[in-house]
C-alpha positions as CSV (number, residue, x, y, z in Angstrom):
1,X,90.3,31.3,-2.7
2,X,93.0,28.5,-3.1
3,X,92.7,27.0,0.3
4,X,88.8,27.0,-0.2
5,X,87.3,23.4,-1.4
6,X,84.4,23.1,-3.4
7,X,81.7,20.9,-1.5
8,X,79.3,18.6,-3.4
9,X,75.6,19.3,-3.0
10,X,74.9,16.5,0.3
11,X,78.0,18.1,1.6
12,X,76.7,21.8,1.5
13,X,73.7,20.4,3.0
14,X,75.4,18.5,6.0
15,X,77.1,21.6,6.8
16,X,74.4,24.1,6.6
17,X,71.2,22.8,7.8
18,X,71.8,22.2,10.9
19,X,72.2,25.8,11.7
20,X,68.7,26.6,9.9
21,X,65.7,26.7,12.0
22,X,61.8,27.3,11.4
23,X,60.3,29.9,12.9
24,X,56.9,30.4,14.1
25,X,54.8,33.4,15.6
26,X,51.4,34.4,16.7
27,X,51.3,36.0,13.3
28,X,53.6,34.0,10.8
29,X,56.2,31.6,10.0
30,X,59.5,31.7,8.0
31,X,63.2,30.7,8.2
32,X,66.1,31.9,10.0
33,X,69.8,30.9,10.6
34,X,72.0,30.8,13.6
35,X,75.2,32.6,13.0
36,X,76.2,32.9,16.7
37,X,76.6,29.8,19.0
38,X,75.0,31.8,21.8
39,X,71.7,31.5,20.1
40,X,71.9,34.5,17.8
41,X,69.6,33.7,14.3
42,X,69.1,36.4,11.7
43,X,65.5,36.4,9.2
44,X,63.6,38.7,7.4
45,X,61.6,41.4,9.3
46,X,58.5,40.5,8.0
47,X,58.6,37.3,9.2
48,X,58.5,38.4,12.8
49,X,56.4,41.6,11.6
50,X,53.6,42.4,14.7
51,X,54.5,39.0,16.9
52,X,54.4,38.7,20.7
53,X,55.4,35.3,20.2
54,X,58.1,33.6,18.5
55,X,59.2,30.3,18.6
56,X,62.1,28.8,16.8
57,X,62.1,25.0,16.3
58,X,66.3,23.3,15.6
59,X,66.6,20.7,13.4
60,X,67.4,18.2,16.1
61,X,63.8,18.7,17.2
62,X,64.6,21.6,20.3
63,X,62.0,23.7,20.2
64,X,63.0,27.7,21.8
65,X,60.8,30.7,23.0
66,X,63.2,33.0,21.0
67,X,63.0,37.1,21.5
68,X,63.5,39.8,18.9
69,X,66.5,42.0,19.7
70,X,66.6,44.2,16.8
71,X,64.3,45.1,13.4
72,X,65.7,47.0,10.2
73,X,62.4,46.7,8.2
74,X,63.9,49.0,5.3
75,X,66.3,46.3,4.5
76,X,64.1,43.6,5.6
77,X,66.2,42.2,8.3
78,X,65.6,41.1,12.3
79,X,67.8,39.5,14.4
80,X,66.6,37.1,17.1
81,X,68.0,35.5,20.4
82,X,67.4,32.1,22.4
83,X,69.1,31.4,25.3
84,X,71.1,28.6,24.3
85,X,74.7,27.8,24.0
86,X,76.7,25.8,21.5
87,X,74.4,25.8,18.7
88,X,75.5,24.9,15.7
89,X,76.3,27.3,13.5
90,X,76.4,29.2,9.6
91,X,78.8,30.4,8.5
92,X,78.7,33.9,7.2
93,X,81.0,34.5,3.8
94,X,81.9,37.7,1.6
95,X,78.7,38.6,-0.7
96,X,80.9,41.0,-2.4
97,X,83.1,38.0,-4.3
98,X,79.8,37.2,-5.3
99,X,79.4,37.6,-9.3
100,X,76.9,37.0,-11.5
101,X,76.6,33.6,-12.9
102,X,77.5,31.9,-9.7
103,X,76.0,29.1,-8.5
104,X,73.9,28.8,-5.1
105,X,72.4,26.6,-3.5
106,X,69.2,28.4,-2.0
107,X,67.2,27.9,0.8
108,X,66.0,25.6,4.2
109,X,64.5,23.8,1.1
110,X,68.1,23.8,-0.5
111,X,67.2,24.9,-4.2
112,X,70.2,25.3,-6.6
113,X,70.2,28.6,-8.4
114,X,72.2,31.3,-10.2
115,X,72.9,34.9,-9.6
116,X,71.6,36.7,-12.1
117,X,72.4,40.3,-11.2
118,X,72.7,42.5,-8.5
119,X,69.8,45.4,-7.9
120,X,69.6,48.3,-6.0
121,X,66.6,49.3,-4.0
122,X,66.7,52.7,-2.8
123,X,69.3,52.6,0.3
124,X,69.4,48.5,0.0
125,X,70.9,46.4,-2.7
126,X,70.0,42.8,-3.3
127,X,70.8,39.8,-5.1
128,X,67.8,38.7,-8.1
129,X,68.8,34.4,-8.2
130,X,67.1,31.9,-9.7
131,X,66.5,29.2,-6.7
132,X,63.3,28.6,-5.6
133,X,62.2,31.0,-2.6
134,X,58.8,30.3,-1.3
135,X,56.8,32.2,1.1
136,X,57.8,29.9,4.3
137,X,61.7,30.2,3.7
138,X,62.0,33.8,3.7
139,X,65.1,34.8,6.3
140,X,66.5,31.4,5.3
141,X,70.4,31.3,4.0
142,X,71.5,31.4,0.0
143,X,75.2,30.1,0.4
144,X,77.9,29.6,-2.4
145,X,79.7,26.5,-3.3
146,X,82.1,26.2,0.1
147,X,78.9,26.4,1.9
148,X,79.1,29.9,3.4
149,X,76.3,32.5,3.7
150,X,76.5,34.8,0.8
151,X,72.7,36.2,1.3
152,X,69.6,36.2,2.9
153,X,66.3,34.9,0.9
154,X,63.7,37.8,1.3
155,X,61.2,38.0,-1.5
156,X,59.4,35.9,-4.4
157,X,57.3,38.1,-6.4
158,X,55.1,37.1,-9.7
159,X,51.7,35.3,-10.3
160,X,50.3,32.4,-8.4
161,X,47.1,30.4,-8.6
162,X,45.9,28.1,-5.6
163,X,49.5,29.0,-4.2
164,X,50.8,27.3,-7.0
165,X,53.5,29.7,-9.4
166,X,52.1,30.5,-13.0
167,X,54.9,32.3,-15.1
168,X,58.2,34.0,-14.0
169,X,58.4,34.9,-10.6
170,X,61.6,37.2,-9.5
171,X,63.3,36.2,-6.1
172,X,65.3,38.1,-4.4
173,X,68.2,38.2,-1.6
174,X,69.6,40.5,0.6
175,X,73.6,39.8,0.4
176,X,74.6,39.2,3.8
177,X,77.6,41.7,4.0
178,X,75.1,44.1,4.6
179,X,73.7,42.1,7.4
180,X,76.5,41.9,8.6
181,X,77.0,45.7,8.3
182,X,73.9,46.2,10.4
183,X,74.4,43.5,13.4
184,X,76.3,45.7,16.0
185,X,72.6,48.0,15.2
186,X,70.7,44.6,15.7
187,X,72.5,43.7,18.9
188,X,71.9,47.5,20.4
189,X,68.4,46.7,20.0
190,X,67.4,49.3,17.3
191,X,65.0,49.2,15.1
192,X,65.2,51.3,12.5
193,X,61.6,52.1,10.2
194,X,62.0,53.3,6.5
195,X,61.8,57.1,6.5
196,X,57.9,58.8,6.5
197,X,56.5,59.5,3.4
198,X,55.7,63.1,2.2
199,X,52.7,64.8,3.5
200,X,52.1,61.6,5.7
201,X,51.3,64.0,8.9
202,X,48.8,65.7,6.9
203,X,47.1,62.8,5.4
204,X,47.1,61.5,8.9
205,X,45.7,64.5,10.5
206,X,42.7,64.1,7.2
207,X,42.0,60.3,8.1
208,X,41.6,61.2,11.8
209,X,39.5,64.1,11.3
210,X,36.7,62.5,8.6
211,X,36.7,59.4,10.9
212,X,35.5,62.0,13.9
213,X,33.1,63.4,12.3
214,X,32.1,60.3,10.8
215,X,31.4,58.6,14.3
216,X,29.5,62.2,15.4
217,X,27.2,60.9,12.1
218,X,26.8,57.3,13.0
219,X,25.9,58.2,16.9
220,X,24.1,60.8,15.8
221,X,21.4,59.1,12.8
222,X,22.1,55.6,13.8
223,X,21.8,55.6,18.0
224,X,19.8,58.8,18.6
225,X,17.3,58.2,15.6
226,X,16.9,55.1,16.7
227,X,16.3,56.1,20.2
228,X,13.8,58.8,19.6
229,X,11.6,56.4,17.7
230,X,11.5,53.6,20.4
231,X,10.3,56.5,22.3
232,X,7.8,57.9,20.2
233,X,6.2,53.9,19.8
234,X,5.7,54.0,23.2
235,X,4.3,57.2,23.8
236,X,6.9,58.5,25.6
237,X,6.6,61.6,23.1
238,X,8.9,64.2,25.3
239,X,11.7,62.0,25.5
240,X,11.7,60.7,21.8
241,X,11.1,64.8,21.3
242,X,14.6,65.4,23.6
243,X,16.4,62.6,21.7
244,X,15.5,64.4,17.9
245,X,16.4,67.5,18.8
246,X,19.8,65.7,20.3
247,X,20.5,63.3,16.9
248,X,19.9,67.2,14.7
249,X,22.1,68.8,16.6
250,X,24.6,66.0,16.3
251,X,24.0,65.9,13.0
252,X,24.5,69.4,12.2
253,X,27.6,69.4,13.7
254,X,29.0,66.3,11.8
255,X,28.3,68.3,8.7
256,X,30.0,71.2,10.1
257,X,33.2,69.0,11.4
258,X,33.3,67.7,7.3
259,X,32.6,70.8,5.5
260,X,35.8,72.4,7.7
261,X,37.8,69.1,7.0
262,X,40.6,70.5,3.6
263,X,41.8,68.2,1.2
264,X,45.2,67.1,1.9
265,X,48.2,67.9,0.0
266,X,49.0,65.1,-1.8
267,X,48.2,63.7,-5.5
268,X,44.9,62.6,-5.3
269,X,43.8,65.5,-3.4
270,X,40.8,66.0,-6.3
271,X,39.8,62.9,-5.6
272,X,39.6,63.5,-1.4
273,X,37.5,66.4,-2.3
274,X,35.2,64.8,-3.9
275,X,34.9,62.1,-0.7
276,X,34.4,65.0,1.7
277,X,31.3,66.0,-0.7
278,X,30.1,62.9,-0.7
279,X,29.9,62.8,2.9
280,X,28.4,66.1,3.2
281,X,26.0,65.2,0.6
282,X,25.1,62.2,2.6
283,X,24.9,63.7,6.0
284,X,22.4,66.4,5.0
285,X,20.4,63.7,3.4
286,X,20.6,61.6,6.8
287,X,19.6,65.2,8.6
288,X,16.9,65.7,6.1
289,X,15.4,62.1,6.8
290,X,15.7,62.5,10.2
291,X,13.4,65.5,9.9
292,X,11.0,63.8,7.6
293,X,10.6,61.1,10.3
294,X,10.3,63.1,12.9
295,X,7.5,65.3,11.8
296,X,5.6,62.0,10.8
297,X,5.6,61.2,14.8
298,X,4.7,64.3,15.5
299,X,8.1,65.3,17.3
300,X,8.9,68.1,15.2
């Protein structure tokens, strides 16, 4: 734009970082930005993924207890609030005059970089750039050349030894006009999940049901065997007897809750099979030892 002037590099950085704070939580750490004076500061999703705490620490050294409003984990995205007034602020440009080739300057860590194209992601399309984005500024602020907000540094992904980067990695950032597309959903307090994947209920239902069985198993050879035989050292021959004929009967029934357990449908369905024989193999061996033992100590 005409009346727009081009900032130098120490000018960007006057302008910008004041508004960028460091985030912590019981879980993580990352970056965020303050866009709103009244203590409003979007970041990435994951950097505020599973917290019951989050603290945001200003440049100037204030440290605030800060509380998540709203989560869009699809696109990556949270919006936070302290309660604070006249904060300094970003400010939030157009990501679609964005082309690629521009020049950015990246991060709280202020990395100059290009755009090198745009890529779409499903629902979500982001911005691949070549400044540095490293796991402790994700949700920090990419801005153009008049210092304005023109994305939102989400990813880095290639190889790394010792945390240090071997070979290409690709960074990517989500361009904030969808950001700001999504704040008035933010503000509301929604949280929006990406969508469930096929035959996830099903899969579900499997895990639950092998992990019952598998505790009837474990109680059953592991608790009650061991039970019976403390018994049967001290002579206490009836109540080791009760406690064998209680870990068979367990048994049994483990092996009856697997062997009614059917393979989900989903790809590797052949490959669940073969689990659930595995396990069935197993708990009639357990069953069978259990025996063995028990006859030994004359309980059987």
């Amino acid at each position: 734009s005409s009346n727009k002037v081009l900032l130098s590099n120490a000018q960007i950085i006057k302008k910008v970082k004041p508004a960028v704070v460091y985030i912590e939580t019981d879980k993580a750490a990352g970056t965020g930005m303050i866009y709103d004076s009244s203590g409003f500061i979007l970041t990435n999703a994951h950097v505020v993924k599973g917290a019951t705490s989050v603290q945001v620490k200003l440049l100037d050294k204030r440290v605030f207890d800060a509380q998540i409003i709203g989560k869009n984990t699809v696109m990556d995205l949270a919006l936070l609030k302290v309660d604070a007034t006249g904060l300094p602020t970003v400010v939030l440009g157009n990501s679609d005059s964005v082309a690629q080739g521009d020049g950015l300057e990246g991060d709280g860590s202020f990395k100059e970089g290009t755009i090198s194209r745009r890529l779409s992601g499903g629902s979500v399309e982001y911005f691949e750039t070549s400044a540095e984005i490293h796991p402790g500024n994700s949700g920090g602020p990419m801005v153009n050349g008049y210092g304005e907000v023109v994305g939102i540094n989400s990813a880095g992904f290639g190889e790394s030894i010792g945390g240090i980067s071997v070979g290409e990695t690709i960074k990517f950032a989500l361009p904030i006009n969808v950001a700001k597309n999504n704040l008035a959903d933010l503000k509301s307090g929604k949280n929006t999940l990406p969508p469930k994947p096929a035959m996830f209920d099903e899969f579900a239902t499997f895990v639950k049901q092998r992990k019952n069985a598998s505790t009837v198993h474990d109680d059953a050879f592991i608790k009650l065997n061991g039970k019976a035989i403390d018994y049967a050292v001290d002579e206490n021959y009836y109540a080791a007897y009760l406690k064998v004929n209680e870990a068979i009967s367990e048994l049994s029934q483990s092996i009856t809750l697997i062997k009614a357990i059917s393979a989900p449908p989903v790809s590797f369905s052949q490959t669940v099979s073969e689990v659930l024989s595995l396990d069935i193999q197993l708990y009639q061996f357990d069953l069978q030892t259990l025996q063995m033992q028990s006859t030994e100590y004359g309980l059987l």
